[in-house]
N, CA, C and O atoms as a printed pandas DataFrame, in Angstrom:
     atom_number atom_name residue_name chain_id  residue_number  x_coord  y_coord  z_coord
0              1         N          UNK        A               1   13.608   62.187   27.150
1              2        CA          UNK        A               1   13.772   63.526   26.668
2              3         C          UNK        A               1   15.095   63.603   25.914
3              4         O          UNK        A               1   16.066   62.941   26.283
4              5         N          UNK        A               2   15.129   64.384   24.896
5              6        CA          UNK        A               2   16.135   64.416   23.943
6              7         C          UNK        A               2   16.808   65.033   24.143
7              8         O          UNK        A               2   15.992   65.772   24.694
8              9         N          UNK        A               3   17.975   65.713   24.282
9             10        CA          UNK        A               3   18.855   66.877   24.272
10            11         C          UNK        A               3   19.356   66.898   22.833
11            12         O          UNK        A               3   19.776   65.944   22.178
12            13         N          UNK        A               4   19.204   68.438   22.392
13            14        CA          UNK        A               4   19.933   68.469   20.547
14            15         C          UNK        A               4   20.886   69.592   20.768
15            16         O          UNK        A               4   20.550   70.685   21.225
16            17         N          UNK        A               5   22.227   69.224   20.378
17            18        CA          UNK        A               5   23.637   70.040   20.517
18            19         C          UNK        A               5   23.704   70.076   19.407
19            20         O          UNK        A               5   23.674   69.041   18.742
20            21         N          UNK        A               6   23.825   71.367   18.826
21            22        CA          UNK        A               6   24.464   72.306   17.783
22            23         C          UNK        A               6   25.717   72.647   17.813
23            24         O          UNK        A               6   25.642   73.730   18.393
24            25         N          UNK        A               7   26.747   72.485   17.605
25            26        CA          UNK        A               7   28.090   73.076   17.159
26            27         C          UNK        A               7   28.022   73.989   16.303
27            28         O          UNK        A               7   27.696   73.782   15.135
28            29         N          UNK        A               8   28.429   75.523   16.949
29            30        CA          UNK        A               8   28.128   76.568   15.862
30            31         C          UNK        A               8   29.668   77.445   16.299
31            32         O          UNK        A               8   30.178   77.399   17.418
32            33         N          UNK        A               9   30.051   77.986   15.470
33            34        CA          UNK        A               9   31.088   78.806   15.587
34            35         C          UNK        A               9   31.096   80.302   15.994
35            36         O          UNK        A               9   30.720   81.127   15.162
36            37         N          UNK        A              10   31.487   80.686   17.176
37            38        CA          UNK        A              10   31.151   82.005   17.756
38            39         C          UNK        A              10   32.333   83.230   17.620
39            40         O          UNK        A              10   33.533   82.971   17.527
40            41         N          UNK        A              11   31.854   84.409   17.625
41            42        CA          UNK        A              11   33.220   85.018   17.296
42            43         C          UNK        A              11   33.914   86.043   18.558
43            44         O          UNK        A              11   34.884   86.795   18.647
44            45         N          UNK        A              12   32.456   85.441   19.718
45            46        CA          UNK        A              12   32.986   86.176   21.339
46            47         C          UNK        A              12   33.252   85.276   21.802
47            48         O          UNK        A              12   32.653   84.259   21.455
48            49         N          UNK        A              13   34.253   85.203   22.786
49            50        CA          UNK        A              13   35.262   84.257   23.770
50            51         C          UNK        A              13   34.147   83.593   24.581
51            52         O          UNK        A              13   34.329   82.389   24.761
52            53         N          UNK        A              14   33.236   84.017   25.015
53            54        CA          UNK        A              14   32.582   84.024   25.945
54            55         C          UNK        A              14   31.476   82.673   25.573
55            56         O          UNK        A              14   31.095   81.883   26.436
56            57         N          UNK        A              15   31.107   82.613   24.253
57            58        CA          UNK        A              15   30.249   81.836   23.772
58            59         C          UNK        A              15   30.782   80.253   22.869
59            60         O          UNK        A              15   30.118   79.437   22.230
60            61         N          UNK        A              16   32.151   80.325   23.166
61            62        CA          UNK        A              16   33.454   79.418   22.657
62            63         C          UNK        A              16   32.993   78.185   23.651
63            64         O          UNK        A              16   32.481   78.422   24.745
64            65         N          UNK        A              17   33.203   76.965   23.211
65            66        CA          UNK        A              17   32.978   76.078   23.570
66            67         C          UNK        A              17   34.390   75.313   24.075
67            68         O          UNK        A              17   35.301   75.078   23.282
68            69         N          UNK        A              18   34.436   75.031   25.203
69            70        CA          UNK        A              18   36.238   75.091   26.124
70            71         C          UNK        A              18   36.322   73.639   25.626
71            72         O          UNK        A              18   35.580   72.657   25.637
72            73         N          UNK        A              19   37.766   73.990   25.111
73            74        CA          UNK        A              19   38.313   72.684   24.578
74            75         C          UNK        A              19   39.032   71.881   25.331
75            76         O          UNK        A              19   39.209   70.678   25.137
76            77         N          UNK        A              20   39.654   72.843   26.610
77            78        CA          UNK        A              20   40.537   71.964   27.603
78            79         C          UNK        A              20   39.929   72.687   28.789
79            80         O          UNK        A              20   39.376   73.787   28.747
80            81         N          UNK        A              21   40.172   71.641   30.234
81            82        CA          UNK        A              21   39.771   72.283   31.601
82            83         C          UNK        A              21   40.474   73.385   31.662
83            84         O          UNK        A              21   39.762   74.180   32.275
84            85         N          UNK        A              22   41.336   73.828   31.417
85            86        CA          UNK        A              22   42.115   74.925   31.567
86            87         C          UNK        A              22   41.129   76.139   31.015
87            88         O          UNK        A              22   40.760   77.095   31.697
88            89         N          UNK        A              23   40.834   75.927   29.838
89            90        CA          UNK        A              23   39.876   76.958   29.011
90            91         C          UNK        A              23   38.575   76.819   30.183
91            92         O          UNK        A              23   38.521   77.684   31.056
92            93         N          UNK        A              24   38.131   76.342   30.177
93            94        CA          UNK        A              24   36.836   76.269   31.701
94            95         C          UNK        A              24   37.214   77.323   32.367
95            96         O          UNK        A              24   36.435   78.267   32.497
96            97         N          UNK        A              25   38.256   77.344   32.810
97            98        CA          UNK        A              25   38.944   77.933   34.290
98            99         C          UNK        A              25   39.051   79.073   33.527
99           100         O          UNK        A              25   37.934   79.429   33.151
100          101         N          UNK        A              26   39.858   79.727   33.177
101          102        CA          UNK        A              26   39.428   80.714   32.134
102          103         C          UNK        A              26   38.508   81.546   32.018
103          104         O          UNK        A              26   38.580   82.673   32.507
104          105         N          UNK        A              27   37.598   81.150   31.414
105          106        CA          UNK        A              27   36.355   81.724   30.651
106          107         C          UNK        A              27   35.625   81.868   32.473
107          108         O          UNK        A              27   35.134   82.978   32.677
108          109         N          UNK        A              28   35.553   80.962   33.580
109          110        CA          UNK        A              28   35.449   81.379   34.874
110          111         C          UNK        A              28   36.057   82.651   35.579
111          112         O          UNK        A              28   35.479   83.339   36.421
112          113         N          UNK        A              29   37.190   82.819   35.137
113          114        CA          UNK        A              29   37.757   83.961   35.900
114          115         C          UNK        A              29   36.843   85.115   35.043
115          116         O          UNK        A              29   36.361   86.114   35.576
116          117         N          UNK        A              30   36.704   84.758   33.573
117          118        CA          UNK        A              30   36.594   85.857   32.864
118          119         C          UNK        A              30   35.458   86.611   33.374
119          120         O          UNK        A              30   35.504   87.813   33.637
120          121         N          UNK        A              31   34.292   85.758   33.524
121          122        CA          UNK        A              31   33.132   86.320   33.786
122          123         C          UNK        A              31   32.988   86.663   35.119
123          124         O          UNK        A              31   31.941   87.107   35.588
124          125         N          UNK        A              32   33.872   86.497   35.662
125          126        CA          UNK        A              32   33.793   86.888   37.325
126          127         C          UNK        A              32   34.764   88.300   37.679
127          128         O          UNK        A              32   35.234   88.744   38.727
128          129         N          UNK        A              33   34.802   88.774   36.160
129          130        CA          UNK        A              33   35.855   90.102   35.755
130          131         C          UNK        A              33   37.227   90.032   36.390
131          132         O          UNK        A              33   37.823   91.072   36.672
132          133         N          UNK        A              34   37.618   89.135   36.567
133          134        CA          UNK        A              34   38.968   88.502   36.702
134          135         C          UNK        A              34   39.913   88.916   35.572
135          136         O          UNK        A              34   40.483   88.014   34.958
136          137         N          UNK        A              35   40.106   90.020   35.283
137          138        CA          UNK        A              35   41.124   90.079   33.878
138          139         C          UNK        A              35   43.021   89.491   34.127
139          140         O          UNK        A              35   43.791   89.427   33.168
140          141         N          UNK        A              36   43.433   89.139   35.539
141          142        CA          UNK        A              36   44.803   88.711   35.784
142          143         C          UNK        A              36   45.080   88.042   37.083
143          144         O          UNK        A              36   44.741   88.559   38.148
144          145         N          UNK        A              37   45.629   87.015   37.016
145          146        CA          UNK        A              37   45.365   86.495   37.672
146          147         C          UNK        A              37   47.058   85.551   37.772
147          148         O          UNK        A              37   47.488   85.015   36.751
148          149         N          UNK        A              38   47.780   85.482   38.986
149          150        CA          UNK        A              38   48.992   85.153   39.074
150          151         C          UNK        A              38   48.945   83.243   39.650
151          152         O          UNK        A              38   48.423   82.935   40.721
152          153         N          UNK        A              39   49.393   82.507   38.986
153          154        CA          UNK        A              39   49.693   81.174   39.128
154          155         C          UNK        A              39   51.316   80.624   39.103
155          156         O          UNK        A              39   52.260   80.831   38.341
156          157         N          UNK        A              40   51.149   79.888   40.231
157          158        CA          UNK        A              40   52.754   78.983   40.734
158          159         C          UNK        A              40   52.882   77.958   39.633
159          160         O          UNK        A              40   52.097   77.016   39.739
160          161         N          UNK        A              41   53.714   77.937   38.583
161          162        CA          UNK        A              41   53.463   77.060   37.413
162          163         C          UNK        A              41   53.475   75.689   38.074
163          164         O          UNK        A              41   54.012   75.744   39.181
164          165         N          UNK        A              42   53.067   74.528   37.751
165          166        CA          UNK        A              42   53.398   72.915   38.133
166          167         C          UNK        A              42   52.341   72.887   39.365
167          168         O          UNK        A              42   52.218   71.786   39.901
168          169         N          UNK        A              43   51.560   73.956   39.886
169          170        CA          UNK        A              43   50.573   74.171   40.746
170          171         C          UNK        A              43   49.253   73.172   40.689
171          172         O          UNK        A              43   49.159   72.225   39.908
172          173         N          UNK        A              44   48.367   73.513   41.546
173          174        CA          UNK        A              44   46.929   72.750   41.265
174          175         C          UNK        A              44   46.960   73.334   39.920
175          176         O          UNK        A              44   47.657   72.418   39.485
176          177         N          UNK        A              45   46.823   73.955   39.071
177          178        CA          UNK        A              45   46.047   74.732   38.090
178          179         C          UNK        A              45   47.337   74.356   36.937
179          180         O          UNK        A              45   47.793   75.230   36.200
180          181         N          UNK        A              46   47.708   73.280   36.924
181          182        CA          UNK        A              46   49.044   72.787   35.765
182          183         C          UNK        A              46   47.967   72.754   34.581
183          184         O          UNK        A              46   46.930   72.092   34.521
184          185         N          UNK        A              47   48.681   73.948   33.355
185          186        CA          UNK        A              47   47.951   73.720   32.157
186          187         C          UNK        A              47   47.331   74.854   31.910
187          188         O          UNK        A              47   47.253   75.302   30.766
188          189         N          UNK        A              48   46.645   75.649   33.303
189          190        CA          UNK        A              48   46.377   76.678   32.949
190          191         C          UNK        A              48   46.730   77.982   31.920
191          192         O          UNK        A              48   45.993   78.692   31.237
192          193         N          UNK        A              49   48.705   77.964   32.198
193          194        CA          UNK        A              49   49.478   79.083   31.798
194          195         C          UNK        A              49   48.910   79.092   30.327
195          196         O          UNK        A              49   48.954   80.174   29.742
196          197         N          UNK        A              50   48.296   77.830   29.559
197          198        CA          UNK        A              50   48.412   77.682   27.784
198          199         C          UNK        A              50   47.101   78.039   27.625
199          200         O          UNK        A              50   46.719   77.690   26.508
200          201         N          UNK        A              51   46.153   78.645   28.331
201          202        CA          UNK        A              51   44.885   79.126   27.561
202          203         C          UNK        A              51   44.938   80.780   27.514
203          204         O          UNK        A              51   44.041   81.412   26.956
């Protein structure tokens, strides 16, 4: 079975294709209506602060 990936350019956050794990984590809080969210920098979540 084939899988066919399209690369298309979206103009909602939501449909953005995560360029770093950090962006993952992210776009996770987002949809879980997470709008803020406080992190210990150098933490599990190092990298996060840049998305």
């Amino acid at each position: 079975m084939a899988i066919e990936t399209r690369a298309r350019e979206a103009t909602d956050r939501s449909e953005r294709t995560p360029q770093y794990g950090s962006d993952l984590i992210v776009d996770i809080l987002a949809r879980l209506g997470i709008e803020y969210a406080a992190f210990n920098p150098g933490a599990s979540f190092r990298g996060l602060h840049d998305s």
